[in-house]
VMD Tcl script that draws the C-alpha trace (Angstrom):
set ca {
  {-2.93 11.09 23.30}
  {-4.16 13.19 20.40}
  {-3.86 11.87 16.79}
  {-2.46 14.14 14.29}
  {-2.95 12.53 11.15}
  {-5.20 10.42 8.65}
  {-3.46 7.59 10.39}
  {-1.15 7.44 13.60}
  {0.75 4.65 15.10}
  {1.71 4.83 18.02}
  {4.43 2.72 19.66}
  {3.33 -0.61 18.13}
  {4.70 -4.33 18.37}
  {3.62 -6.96 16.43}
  {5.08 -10.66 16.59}
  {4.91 -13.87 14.79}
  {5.58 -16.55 17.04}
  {8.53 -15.16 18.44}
  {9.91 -12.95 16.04}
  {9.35 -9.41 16.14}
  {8.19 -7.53 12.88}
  {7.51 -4.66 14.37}
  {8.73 -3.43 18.29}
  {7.39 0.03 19.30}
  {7.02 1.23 15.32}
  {5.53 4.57 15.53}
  {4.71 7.25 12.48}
  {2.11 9.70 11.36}
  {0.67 10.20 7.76}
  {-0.68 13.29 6.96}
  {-4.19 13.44 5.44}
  {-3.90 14.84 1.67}
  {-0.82 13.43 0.63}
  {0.87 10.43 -1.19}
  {3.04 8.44 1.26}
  {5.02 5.49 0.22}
  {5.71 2.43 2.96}
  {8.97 1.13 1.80}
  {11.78 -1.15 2.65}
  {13.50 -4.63 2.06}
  {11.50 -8.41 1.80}
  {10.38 -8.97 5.10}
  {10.42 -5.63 6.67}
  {6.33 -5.37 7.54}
  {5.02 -3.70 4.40}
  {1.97 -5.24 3.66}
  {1.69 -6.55 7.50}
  {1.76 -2.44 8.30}
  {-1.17 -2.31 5.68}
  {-3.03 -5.16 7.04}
  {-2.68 -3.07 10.72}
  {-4.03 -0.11 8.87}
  {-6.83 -1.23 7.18}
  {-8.05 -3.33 10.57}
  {-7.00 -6.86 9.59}
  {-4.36 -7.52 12.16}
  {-4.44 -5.58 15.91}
  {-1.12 -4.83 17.18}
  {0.11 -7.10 20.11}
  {1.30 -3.57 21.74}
  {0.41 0.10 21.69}
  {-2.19 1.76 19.34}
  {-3.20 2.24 15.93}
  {-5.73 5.74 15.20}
  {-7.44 5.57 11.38}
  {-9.66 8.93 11.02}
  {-8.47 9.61 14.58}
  {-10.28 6.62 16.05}
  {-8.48 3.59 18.05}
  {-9.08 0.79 15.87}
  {-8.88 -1.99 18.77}
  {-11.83 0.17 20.38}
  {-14.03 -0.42 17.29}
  {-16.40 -3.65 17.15}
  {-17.27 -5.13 13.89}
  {-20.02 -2.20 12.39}
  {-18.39 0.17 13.35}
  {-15.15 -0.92 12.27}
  {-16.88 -1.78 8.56}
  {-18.07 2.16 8.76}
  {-14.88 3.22 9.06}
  {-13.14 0.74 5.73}
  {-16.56 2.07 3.96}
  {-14.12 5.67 4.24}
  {-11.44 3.92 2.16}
  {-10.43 2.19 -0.65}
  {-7.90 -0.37 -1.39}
  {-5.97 -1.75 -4.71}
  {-4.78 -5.53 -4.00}
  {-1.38 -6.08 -5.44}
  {-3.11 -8.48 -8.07}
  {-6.18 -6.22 -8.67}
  {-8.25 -9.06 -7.27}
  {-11.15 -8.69 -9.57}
  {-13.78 -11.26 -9.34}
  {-13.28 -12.83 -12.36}
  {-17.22 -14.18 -13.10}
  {-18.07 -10.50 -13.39}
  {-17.78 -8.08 -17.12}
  {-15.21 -4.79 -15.90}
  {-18.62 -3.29 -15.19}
  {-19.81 -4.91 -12.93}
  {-16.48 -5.32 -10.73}
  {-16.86 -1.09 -10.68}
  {-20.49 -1.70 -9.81}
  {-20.05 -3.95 -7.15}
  {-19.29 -1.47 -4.23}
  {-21.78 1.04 -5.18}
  {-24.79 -1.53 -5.16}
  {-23.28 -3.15 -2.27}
  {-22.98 0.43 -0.08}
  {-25.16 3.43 -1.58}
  {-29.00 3.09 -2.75}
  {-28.80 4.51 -6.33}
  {-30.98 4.56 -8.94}
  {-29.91 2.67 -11.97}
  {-29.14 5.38 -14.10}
  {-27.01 6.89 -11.49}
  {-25.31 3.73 -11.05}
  {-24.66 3.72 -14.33}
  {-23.29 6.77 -15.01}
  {-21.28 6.81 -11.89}
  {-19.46 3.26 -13.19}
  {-18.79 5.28 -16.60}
  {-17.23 8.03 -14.83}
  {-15.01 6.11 -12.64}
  {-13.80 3.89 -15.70}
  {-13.65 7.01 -17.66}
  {-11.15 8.53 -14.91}
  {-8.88 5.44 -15.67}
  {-9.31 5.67 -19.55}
  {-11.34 1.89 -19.92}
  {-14.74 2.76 -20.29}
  {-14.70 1.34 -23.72}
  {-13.93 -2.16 -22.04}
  {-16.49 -1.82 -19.70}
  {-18.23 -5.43 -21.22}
  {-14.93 -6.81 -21.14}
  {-13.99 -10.02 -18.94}
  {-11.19 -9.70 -16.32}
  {-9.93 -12.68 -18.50}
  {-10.01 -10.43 -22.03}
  {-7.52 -7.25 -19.45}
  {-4.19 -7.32 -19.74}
  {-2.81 -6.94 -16.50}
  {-2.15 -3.23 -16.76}
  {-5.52 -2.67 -17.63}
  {-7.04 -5.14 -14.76}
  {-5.37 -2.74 -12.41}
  {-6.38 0.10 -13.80}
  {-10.18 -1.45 -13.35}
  {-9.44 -2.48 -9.89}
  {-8.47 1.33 -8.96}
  {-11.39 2.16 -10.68}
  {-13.43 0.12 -8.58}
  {-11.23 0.65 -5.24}
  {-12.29 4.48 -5.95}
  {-16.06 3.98 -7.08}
  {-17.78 4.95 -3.55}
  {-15.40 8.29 -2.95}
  {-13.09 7.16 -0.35}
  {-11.14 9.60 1.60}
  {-7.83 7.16 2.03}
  {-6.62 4.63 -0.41}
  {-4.18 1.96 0.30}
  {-1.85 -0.06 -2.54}
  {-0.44 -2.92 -2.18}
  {2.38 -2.95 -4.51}
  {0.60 -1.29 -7.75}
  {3.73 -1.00 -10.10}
  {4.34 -4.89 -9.15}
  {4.74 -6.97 -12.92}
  {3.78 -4.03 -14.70}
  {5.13 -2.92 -18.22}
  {6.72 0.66 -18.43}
  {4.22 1.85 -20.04}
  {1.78 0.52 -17.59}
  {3.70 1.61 -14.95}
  {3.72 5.48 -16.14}
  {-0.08 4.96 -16.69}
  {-0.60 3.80 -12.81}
  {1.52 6.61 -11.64}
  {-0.57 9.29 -13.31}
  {-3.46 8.02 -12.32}
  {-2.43 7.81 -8.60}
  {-0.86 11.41 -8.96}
  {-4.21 12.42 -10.52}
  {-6.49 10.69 -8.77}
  {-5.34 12.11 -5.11}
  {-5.41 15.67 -6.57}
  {-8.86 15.89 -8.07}
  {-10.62 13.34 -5.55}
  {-8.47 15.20 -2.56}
  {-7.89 11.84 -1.40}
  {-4.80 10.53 0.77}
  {-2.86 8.01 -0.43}
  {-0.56 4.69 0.76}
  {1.19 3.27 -1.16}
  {3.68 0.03 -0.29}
  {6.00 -0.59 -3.04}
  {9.65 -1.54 -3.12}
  {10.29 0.33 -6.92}
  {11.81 3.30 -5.47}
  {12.68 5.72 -8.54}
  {8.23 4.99 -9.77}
  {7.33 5.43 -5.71}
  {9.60 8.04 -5.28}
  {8.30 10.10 -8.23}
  {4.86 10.91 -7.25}
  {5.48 10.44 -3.14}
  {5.05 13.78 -1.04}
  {6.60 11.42 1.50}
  {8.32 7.91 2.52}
  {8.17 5.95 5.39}
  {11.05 3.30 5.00}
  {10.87 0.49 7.45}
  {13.99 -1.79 8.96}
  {15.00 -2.91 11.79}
  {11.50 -4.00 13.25}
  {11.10 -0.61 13.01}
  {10.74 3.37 10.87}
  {14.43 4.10 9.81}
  {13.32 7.04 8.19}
  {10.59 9.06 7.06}
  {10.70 12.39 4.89}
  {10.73 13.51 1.47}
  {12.08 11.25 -1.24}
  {14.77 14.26 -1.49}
  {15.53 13.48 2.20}
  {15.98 10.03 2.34}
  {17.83 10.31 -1.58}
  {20.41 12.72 0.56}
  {20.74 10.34 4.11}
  {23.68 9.29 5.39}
  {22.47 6.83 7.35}
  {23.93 3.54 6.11}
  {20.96 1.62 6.22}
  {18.73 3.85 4.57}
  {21.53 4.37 1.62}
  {21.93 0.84 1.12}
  {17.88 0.63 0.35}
  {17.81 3.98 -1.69}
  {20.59 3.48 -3.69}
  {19.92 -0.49 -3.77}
  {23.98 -1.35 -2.39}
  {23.77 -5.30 -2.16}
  {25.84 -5.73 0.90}
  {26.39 -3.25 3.89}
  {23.94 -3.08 7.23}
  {21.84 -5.66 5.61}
  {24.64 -8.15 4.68}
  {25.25 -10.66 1.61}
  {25.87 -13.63 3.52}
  {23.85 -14.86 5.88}
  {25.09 -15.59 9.24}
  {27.14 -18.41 9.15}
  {29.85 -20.44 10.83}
  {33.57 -19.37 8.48}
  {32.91 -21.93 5.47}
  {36.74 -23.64 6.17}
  {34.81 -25.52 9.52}
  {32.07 -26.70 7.60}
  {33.54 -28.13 4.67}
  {34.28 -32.26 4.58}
  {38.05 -33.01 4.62}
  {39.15 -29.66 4.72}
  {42.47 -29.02 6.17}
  {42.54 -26.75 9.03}
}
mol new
graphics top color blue
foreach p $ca { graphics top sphere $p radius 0.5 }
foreach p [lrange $ca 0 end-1] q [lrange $ca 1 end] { graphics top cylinder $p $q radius 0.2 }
display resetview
């Protein structure tokens, strides 16, 4: 079994208790790109992420990050590999004791040996790439929350990662804030040649800067291609997501007994 890409899953089941998020998922995303994990509440989004990034292990089959098995990896070696990427936490998750500075700074002291002009300039740069370095003495406290994320992608870039994973980044953001993150994530993966993941269920923002999408149902992928591809399926599950249809394979009405037996002193 060879991987062929950034990440590869391969045949993976995951439970909780006995429920099955995921039962023999399998995809590939290809190193370079922007690829959006989508799909309805519930569907494994952020669980897929967690799988990813080395928090959970699958119960079955295998999951390849930089073409290495992560269930293979102890603990250094696994923390070698995360020191490749980067991650945004859907509510930035800055530590809130520390100035926007500092938060940017963090990584870098904790992972490279600089010198402390070159950590200084490096911390300007990478709040420079997001447009805050004039907040840099700024609480997390003093951000509005479209600038806190655009610190926390500053920071979840500061140490040059070669994959970065979102966790919702459009999530309670303002349109303008919005257009801002998707620039930046557009941006970013061009001139840092980074690959991107993004989960997010705001399909016209995710859509707009995705190269691809995997869309998750059914314990499982329903679909993965081009925004254009899954915009033009005819495969009634994936058009009731892209086209947000609120009943059809996923139905309105959960399953139920007919309402006429249930009701008190109804006549039959």
């Amino acid at each position: 079994m060879t991987p062929k890409g950034i990440i590869d899953i391969k045949n993976v089941s995951f439970y909780r208790a006995d429920r099955a998020i995921f039962k023999n998922l399998s995809c590939t995303i290809s190193a370079g790109k922007i690829t959006s994990i989508m799909g309805a509440s519930g569907s494994g989004k952020t669980t897929l992420l967690r799988l990813i990034g080395g928090q959970l292990q699958p119960d079955e089959g295998k999951v390849f990050l930089f073409g290495q098995d992560l269930a293979t990896l102890n603990t250094l070696d696994l923390n070698q590999l995360r020191s490749r990427m980067g991650v945004l936490f859907q509510s930035g998750a800055l530590f809130t004791d520390l100035s926007v500075y500092d938060n940017v700074a963090f990584a870098l002291r904790e992972h490279l040996d600089l010198t402390p002009d070159d950590l200084y300039n490096r911390v300007l740069l990478k709040l420079e790439a997001v447009g805050l370095r004039g907040a840099r003495d700024l609480m997390p406290a003093q951000l509005s929350g479209g600038m806190a994320r655009r610190v926390a992608l500053a920071r979840a870039v500061a140490i040059d990662p070669e994959l970065i994973l979102y966790d919702e980044p459009f999530a309670g953001q303002d349109p303008i804030a919005m257009a801002v993150l998707q620039r930046l994530i557009k941006h970013l993966n061009t001139q840092m040649q980074l690959t991107s993941v993004l989960v997010s269920h705001d399909i016209a923002e995710a859509c707009a800067i995705s190269d691809e999408v995997v869309l998750l149902g059914q314990a499982g992928v329903l679909a993965q291609g081009t925004p254009a591809q899954l915009q033009a399926s005819q495969d009634p599950a994936v058009k009731q997501f892209i086209h947000g249809q609120a009943d059809g394979v996923t139905p309105f009405h959960f399953a139920a007994p007919p309402l006429q037996e249930e009701l008190r002193g109804a006549k039959s």
